[in-house]
N, C-alpha and C positions, 0 to 999 in steps of 0.2 A: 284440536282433537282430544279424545279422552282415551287415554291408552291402559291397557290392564294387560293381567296375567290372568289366563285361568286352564282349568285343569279339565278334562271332558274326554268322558272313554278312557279314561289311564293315561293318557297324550296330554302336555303342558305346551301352551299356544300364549302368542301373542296377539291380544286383541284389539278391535276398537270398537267402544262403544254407542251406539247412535239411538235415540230412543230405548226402547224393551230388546235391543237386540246389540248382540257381541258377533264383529266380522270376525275372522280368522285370518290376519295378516303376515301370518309367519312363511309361509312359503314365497311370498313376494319380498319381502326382506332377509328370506334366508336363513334363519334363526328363529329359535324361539326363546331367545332372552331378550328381554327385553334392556337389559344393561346395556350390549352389546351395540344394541340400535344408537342409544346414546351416545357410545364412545364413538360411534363412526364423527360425530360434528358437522353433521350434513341434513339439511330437512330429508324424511324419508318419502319416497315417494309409492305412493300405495293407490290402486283401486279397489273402489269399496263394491265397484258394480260388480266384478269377478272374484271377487273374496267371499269363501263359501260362511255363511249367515247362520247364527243357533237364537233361540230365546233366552236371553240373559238369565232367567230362573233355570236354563238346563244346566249352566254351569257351575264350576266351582271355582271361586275367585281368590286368587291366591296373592302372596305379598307381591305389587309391580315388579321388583327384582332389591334383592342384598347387594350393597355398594362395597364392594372392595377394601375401603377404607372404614376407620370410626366414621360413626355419624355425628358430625359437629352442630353441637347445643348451643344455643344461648340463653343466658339466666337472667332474669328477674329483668324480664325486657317491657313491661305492662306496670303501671306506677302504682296499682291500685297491688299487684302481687306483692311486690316490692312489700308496701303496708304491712298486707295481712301475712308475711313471713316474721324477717327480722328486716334489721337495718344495716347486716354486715352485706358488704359491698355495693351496697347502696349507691346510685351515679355511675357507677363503674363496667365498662364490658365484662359482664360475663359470661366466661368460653369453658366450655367441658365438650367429654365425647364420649358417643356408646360403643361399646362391640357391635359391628357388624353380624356378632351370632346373636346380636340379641332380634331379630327381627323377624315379625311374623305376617303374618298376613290378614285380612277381616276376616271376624265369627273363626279363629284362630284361639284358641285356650293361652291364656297369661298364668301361668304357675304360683303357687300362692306362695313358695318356699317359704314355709315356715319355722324350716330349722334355722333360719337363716335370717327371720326378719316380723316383725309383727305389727309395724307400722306401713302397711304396703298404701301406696297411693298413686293418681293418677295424675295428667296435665298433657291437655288437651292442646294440640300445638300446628299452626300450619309450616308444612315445610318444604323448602327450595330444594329443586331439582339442579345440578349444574350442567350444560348443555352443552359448554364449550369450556377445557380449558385456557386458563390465565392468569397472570400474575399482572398485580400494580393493576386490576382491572377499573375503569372509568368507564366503557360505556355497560354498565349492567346487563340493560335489557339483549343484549348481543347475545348474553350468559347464557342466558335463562332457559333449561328443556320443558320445565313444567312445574305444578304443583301439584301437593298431597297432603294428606291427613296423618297426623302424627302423635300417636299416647305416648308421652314419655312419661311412662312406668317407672317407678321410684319406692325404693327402700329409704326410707326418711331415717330411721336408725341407725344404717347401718352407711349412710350417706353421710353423718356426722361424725362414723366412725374416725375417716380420713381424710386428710387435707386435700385432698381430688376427688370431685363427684364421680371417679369412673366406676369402681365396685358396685357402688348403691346402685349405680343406671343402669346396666348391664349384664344381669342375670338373664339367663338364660327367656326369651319370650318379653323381655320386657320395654322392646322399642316395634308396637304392632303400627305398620303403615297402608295406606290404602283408602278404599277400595280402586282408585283409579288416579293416575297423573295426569293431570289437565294442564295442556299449552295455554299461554298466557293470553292467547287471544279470544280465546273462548269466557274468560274470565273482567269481573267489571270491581275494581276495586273501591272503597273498602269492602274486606270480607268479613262474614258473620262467622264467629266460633262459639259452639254451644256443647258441653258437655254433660252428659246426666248419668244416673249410677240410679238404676235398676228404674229408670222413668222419672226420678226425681231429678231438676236440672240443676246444676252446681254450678256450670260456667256461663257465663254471657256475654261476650268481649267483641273486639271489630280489633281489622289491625289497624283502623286509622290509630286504635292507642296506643301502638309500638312507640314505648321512646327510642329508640332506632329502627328507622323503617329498613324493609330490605335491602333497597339502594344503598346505604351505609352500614349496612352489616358487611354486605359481599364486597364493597370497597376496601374497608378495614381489615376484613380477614385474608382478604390478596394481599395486603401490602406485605410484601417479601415474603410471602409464601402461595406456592401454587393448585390454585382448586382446578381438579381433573374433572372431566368429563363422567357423569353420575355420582358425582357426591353428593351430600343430602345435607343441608341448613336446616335445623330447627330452630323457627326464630322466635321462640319464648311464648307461653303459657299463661291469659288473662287470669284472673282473682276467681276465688270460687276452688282452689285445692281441697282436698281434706286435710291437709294436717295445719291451714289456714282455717277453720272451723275450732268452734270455740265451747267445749271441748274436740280437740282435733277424736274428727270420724275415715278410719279410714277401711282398707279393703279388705272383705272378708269373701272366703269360700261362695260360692254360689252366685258371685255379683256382676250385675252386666255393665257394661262401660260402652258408652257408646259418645264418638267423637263427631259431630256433625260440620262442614264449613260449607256456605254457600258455596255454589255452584260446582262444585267438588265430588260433594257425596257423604255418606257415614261411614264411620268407622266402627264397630263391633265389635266388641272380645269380652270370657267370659274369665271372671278367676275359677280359679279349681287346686 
């Protein structure tokens, strides 16, 4: 299934998507968050024949839902980013995590805080839904609610400021995810991740290049600690950044970012 959120007549609904058209599933589930669906740990059970139907352009598509917890990153997980960065910690898991206030939803405004930063860049990233939790997890795919599109939005200055990427990730607007969570079955892996910045494409990556694929991220990251039900994995950002450009180019006023993954959807947002 392809799940979203969207907003229509001032009323925020939970939907699914099927061709040019968004059902309205929230009365049958009860809720219109979609987190909530999540935490239940249960397939939801829905009809689409009695679920009342709108034309996908009527609506407004808003973030699938803000997880409770940080959003947990991975860094420099693509060997070609790794490169075109630096070489500090290079081979090495790297874990960081956003504010959950950072998150917005597609064709959603990313704030350019300039008082605050003038290196602003993007990274284009697919990311893991948590469906069930567990700790010490083995069999993965048990986990898994779904996937999504993920810009992790990055202050590069102010990211070197401190010994923890949280600051720099975490401004306000700057973890937009969406437009939809796709179950795992609808999906044919590897996936394509392509990002471009005002039409011009910067990223071009597959996750067959994960040096740690999913399955061993969410193994590692259970080990003696427990992912709940709607957490969010961002499992690393192929080559093609700006502040990886040579002179590094990065986000100005007026600029569109747009995250594509196969079978998924695109992601959109403007700075301002």
């Amino acid at each position: 299934m392809k799940w979203c959120t969207y907003e229509r007549d001032g009323e925020v609904a939970i939907g699914i998507v099927e061709g040019t058209n968004v059902y309205d599933v929230s009365n049958q589930l009860h809720t219109n968050a979609l987190l909530e669906v999540i935490a239940r740990e249960f397939e939801p059970d829905v009809d689409l024949d009695v679920a009342p139907r709108y034309p996908l352009e009527s609506v407004k598509l808003l973030a699938p839902y803000r997880p409770l917890k940080n959003v947990i990153c991975i860094g420099k997980n693509y060997e070609e980013h790794v490169k075109e960065m630096d070489t500090a910690g290079a081979g090495k898991l790297v874990i960081f995590t956003k504010a959950p206030t950072s998150v917005v939803g597609p064709d959603a405004v990313v704030e350019r805080h300039p008082e605050l930063t003038d290196q602003l860049d993007y990274e284009g990233e697919l990311a893991v839904i948590i469906g069930k939790s567990g700790r010490d997890i083995e069999h993965v795919e048990e986990h898994i609610f779904g996937y999504t599109v993920l810009n992790d939005i990055t202050a590069r200055d102010v990211q070197k400021q401190h010994v923890q990427f949280f600051r720099g990730k975490s401004f306000d607007t700057f973890c937009p995810i969406g437009p939809y969570v796709v179950t795992p079955d609808e999906l044919s892996f590897p996936l394509t991740i392509e990002t471009t910045v005002n039409g011009e494409l910067r990223q071009a990556g597959t996750t067959a290049d994960m040096i740690r694929p999913i399955e061993e991220l969410i193994r590692t990251l259970s080990k003696g600690m427990t992912l709940e039900a709607g957490d969010i994995i961002a499992t690393g950002t192929p080559a093609g950044v700006g502040h990886g450009m040579k002179p590094p180019v990065y986000l100005q006023t007026g600029d569109t970012v747009e995250v594509s993954i196969s079978g998924i959807g695109s992601l959109r947002n403007i700075i301002v």
